[in-house]
Backbone as a chain_set.jsonl record, in Angstrom:
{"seq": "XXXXXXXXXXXXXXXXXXXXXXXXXXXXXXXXXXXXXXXXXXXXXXXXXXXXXXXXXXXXXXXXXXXXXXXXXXXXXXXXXXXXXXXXXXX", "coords": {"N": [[64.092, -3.952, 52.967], [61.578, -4.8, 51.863], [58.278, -4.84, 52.215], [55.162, -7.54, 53.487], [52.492, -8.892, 53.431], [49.671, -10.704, 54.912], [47.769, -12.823, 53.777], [44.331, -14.724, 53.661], [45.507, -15.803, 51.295], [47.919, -16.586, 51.339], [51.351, -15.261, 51.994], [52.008, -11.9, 50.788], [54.011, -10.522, 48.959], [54.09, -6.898, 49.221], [54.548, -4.838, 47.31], [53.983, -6.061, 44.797], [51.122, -5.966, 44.853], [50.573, -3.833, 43.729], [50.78, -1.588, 40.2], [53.645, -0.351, 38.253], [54.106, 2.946, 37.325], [54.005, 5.606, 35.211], [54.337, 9.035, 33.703], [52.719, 10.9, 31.343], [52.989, 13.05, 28.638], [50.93, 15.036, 29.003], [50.725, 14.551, 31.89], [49.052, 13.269, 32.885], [49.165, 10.347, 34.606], [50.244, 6.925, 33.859], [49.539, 3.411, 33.799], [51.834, 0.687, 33.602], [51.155, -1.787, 32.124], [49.582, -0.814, 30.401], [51.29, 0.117, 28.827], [52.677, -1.816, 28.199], [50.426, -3.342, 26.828], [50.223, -1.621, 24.669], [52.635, -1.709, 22.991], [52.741, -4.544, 22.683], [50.342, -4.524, 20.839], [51.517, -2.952, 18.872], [53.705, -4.389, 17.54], [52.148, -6.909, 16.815], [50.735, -5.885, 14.978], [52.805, -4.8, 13.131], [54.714, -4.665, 10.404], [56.135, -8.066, 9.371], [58.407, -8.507, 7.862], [59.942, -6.625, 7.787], [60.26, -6.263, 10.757], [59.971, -3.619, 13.929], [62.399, -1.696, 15.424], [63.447, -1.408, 18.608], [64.163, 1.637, 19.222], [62.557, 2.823, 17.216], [59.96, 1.711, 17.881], [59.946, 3.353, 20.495], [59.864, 5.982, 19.195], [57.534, 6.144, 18.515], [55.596, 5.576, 20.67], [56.727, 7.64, 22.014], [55.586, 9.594, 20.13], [53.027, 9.328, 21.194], [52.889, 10.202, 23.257], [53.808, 9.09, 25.449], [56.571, 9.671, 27.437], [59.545, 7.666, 27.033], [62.296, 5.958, 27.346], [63.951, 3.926, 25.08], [65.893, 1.608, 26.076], [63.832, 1.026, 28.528], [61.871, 0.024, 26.483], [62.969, -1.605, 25.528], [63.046, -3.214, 27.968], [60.713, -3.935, 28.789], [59.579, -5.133, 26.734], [61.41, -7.823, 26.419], [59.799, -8.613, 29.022], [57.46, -9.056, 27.911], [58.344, -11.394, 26.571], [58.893, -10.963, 23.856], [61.046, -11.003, 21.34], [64.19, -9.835, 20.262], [64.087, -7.247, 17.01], [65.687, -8.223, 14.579], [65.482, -11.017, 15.511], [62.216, -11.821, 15.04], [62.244, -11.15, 12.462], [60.58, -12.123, 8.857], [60.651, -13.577, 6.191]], "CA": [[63.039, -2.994, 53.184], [60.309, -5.081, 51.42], [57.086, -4.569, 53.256], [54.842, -8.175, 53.278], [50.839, -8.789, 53.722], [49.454, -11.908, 55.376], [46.094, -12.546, 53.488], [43.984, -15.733, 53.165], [45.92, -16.761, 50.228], [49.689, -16.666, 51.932], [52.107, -13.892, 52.055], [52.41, -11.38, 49.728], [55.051, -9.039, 49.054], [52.723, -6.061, 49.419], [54.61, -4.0, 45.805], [53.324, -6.793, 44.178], [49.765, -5.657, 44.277], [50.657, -2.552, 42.69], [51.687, -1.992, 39.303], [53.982, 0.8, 38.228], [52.998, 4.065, 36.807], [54.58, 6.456, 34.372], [53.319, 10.187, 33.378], [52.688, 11.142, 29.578], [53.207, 14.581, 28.323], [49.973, 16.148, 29.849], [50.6, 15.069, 32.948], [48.459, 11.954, 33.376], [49.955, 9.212, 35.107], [49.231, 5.454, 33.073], [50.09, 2.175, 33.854], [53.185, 0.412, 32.489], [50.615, -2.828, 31.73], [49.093, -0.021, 29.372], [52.227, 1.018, 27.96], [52.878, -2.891, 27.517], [49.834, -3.668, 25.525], [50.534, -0.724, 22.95], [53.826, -2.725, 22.692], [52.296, -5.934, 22.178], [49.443, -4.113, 19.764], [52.447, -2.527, 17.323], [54.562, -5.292, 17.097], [51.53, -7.697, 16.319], [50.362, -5.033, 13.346], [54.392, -4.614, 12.449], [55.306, -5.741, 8.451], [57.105, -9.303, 9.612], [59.24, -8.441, 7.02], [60.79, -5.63, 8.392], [60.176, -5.809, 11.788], [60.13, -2.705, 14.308], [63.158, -1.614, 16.406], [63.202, -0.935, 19.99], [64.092, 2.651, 18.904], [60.885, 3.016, 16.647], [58.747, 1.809, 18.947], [60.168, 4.036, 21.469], [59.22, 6.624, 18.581], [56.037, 5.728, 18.707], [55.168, 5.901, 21.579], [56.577, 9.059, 22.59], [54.59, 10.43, 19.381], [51.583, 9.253, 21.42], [52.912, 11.207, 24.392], [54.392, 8.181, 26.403], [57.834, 9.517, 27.4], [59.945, 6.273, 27.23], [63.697, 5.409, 26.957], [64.68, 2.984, 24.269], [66.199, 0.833, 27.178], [62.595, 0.541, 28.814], [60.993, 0.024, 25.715], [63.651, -3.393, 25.523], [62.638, -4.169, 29.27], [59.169, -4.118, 28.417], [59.464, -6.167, 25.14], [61.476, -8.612, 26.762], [59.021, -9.123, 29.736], [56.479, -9.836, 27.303], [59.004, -12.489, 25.703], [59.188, -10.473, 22.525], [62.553, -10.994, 20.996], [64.465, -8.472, 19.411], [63.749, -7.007, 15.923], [65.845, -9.468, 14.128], [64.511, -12.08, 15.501], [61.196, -11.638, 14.561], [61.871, -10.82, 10.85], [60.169, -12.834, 8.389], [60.957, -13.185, 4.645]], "C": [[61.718, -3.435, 52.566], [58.877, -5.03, 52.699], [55.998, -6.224, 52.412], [53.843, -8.025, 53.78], [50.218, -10.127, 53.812], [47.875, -11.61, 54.808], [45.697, -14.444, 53.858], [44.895, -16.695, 52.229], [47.271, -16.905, 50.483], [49.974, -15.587, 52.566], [52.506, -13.604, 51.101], [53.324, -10.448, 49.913], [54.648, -8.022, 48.497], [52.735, -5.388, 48.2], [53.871, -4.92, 44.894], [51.596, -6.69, 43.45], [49.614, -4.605, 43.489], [51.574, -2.227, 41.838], [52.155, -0.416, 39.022], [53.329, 1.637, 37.237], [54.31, 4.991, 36.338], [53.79, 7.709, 33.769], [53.676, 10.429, 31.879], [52.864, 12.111, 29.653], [52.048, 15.425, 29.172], [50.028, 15.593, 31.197], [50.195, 13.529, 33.68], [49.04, 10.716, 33.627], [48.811, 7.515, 34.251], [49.966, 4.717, 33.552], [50.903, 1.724, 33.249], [52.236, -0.684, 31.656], [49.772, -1.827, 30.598], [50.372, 0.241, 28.408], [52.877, -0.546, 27.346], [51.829, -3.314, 26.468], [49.614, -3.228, 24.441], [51.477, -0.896, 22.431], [53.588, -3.268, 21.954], [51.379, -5.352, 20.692], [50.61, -3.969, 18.668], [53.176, -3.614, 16.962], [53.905, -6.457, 16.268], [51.157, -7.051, 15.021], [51.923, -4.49, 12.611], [54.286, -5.392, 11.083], [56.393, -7.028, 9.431], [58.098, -9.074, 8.865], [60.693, -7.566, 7.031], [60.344, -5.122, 9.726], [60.539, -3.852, 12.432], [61.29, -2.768, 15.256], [62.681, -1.4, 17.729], [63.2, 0.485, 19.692], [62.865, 3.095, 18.239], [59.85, 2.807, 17.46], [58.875, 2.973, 20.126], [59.364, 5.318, 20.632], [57.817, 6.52, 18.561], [54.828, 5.957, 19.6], [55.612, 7.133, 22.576], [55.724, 9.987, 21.646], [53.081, 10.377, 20.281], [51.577, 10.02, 22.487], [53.49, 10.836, 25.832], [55.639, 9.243, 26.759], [58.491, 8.329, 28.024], [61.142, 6.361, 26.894], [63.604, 4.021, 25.876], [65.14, 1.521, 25.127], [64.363, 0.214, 27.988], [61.739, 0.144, 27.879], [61.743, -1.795, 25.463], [63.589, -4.045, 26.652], [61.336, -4.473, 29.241], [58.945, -5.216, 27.581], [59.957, -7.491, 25.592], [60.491, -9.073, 28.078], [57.828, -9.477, 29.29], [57.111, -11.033, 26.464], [58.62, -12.463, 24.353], [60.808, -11.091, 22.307], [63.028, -10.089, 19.79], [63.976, -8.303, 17.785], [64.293, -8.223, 14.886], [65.735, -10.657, 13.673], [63.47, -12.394, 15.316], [61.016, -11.161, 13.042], [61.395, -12.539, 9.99], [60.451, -13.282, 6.939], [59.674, -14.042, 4.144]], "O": [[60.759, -2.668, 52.643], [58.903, -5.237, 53.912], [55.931, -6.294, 51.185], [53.788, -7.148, 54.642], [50.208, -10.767, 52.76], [47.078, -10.723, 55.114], [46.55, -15.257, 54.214], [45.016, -17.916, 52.32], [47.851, -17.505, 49.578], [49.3, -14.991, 53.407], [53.182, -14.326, 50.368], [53.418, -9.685, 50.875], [54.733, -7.98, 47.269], [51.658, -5.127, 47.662], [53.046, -4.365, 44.167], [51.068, -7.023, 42.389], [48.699, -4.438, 42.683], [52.781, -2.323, 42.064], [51.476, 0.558, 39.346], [52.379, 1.34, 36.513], [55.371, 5.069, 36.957], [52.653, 7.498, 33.345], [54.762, 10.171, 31.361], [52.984, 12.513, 30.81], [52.343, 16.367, 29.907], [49.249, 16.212, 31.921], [50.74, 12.899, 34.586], [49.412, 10.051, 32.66], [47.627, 7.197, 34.141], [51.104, 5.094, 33.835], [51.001, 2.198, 32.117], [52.42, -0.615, 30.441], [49.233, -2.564, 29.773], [50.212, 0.573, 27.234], [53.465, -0.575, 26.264], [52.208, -3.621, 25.338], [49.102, -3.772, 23.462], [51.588, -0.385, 21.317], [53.842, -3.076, 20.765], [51.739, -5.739, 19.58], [50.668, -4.736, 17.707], [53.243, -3.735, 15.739], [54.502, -7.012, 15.346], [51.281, -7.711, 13.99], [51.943, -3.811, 11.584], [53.837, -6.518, 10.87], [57.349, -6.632, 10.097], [59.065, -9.643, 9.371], [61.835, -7.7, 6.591], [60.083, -3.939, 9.947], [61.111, -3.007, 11.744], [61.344, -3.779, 15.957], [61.479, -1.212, 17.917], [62.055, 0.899, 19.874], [62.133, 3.832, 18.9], [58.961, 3.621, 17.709], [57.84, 3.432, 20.61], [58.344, 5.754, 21.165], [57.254, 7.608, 18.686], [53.667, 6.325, 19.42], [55.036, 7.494, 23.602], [55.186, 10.993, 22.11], [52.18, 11.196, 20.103], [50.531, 10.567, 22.838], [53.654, 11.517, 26.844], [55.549, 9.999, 25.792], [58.234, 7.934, 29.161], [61.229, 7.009, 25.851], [62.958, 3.074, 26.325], [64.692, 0.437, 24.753], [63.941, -0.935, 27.862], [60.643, -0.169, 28.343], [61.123, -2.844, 25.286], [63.926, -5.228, 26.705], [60.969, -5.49, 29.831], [58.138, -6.118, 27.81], [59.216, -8.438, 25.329], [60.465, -10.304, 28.079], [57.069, -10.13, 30.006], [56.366, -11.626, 25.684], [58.169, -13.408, 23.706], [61.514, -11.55, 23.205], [62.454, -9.753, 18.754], [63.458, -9.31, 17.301], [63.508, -9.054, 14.431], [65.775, -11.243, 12.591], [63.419, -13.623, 15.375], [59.944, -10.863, 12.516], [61.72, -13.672, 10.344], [59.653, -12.359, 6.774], [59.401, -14.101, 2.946]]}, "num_chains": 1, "name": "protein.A"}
């Protein structure tokens, strides 16, 4: 059922141009590429020492009003080629 779009530059597979979308508590629909760079932002200002979970961040960002699963918050992290909490600790 993919739907494709013959431009200048090839063929595209037309979802491609559009990125998904998720609604916050009031209502307002945001971008996931928004909900990835407040990812990327906490994890870069995280203590190395004691990294953040997937769960915390999920906290986090539902404090801000995101609603997010725990699970999407580890599909997210890995599509920015984060690696788990763990792995990112520092001593």
């Amino acid at each position: 059922n993919s739907k494709y779009v013959q431009t200048q530059f090839g063929i595209i597979l037309l979802k491609s141009l559009f990125s998904e979308a998720m609604q916050t508590d009031s209502g307002e629909e945001v971008s996931s590429y928004e909900i990835k760079n407040i990812l990327q932002q906490c994890i870069d200002e995280e203590d190395k020492r004691k990294p953040l979970t997937d769960e915390t961040l999920m906290d986090i960002l539902n404090s801000k009003g995101y609603r997010i699963a725990r699970r999407t918050v580890a599909k997210y992290r890995e599509m920015l080629s984060i690696p788990v909490a763990r792995l990112r600790k520092q001593i």
